[in-house]
C-alpha positions as CSV (number, residue, x, y, z in Angstrom):
1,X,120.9,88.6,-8.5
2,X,116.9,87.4,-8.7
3,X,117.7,84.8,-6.5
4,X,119.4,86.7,-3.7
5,X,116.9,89.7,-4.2
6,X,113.8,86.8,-3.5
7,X,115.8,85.4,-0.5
8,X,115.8,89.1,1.4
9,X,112.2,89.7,0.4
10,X,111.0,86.4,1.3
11,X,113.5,86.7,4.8
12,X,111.7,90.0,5.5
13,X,108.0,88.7,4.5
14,X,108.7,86.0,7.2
15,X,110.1,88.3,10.0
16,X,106.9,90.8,9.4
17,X,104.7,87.9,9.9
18,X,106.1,86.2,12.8
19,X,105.8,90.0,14.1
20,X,102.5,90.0,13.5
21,X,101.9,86.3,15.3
22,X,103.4,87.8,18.3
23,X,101.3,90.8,18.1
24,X,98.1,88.8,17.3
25,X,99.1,86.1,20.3
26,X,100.0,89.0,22.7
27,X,97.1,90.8,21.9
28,X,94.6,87.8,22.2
29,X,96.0,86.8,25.6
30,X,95.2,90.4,27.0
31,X,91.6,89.9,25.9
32,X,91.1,86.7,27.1
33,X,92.9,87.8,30.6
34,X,90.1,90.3,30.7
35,X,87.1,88.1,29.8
36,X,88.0,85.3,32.0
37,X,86.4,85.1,35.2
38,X,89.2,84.9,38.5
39,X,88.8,82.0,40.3
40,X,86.4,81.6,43.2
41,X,84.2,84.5,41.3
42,X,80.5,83.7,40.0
43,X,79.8,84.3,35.9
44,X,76.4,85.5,36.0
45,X,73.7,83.6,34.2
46,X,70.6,84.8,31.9
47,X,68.3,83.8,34.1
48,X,69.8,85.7,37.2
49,X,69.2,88.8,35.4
50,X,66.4,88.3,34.2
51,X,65.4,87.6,38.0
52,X,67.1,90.6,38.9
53,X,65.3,92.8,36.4
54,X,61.9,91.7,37.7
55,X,63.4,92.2,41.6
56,X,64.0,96.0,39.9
57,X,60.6,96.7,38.1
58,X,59.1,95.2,41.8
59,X,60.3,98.6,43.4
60,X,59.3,100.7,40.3
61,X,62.3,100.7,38.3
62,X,61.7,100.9,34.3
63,X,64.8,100.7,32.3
64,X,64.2,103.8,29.3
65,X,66.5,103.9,26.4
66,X,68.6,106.9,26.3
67,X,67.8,107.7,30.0
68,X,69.5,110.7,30.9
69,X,69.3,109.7,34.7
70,X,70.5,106.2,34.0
71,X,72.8,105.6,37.0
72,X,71.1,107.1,39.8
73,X,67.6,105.8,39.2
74,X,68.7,101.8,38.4
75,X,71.0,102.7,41.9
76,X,68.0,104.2,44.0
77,X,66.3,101.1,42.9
78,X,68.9,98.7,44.1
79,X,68.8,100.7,47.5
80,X,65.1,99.9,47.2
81,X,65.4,96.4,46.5
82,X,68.2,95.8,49.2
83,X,65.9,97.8,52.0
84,X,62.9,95.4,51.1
85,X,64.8,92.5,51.4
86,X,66.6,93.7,54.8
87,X,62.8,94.3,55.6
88,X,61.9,90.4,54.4
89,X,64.6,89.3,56.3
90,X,64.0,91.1,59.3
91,X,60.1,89.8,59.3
92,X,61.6,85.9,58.9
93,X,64.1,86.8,61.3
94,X,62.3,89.3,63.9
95,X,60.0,86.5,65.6
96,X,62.8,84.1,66.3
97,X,64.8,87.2,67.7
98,X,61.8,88.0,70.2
99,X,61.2,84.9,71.2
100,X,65.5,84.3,72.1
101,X,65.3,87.9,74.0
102,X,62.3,87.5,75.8
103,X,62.8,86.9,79.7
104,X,61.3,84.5,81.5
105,X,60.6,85.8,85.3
């Protein structure tokens, strides 16, 4: 009677952890489907935001803790930051624009 009493408690001790595997395995798999970059797509380095931050504190942004105005000021900032360097880019590419325009009479 021990015997068969062990055999169903050991049976069931089995089944809840191969339950649990499934769980653990199913669950880990979501996670790492989440983390993982797609293919084709750039992980982002340390230095890049650290390049990033000083690009941002260029145009006057100042990260605060707390900040109660947290996504609109960091995304007036980016505007910022992408007008300058549409402005760099047009002063690079503004001379060699003239000069293709220009007539000759």
């Amino acid at each position: 009677m021990k015997s068969n009493s062990l055999n169903r408690l050991v049976g069931q001790s089995a089944r809840s952890s191969l339950i649990v595997s499934a769980v653990l395995m199913a669950t880990s798999a979501c996670v790492y489907a989440q983390t993982s970059a797609e293919p084709g797509t750039h992980q982002v380095t340390r230095a890049e935001v650290r390049q990033e931050l000083k690009e941002l504190a260029s145009v006057g942004y100042r990260p605060v803790p707390n900040d109660l105005y947290y996504p609109e000021d960091i995304q007036a900032a980016e505007q910022t930051l992408e007008a300058k360097h549409q402005a760099q880019q047009d002063a690079l590419t503004g001379g060699s624009q003239m000069a293709q325009t220009k007539h000759t009479p």
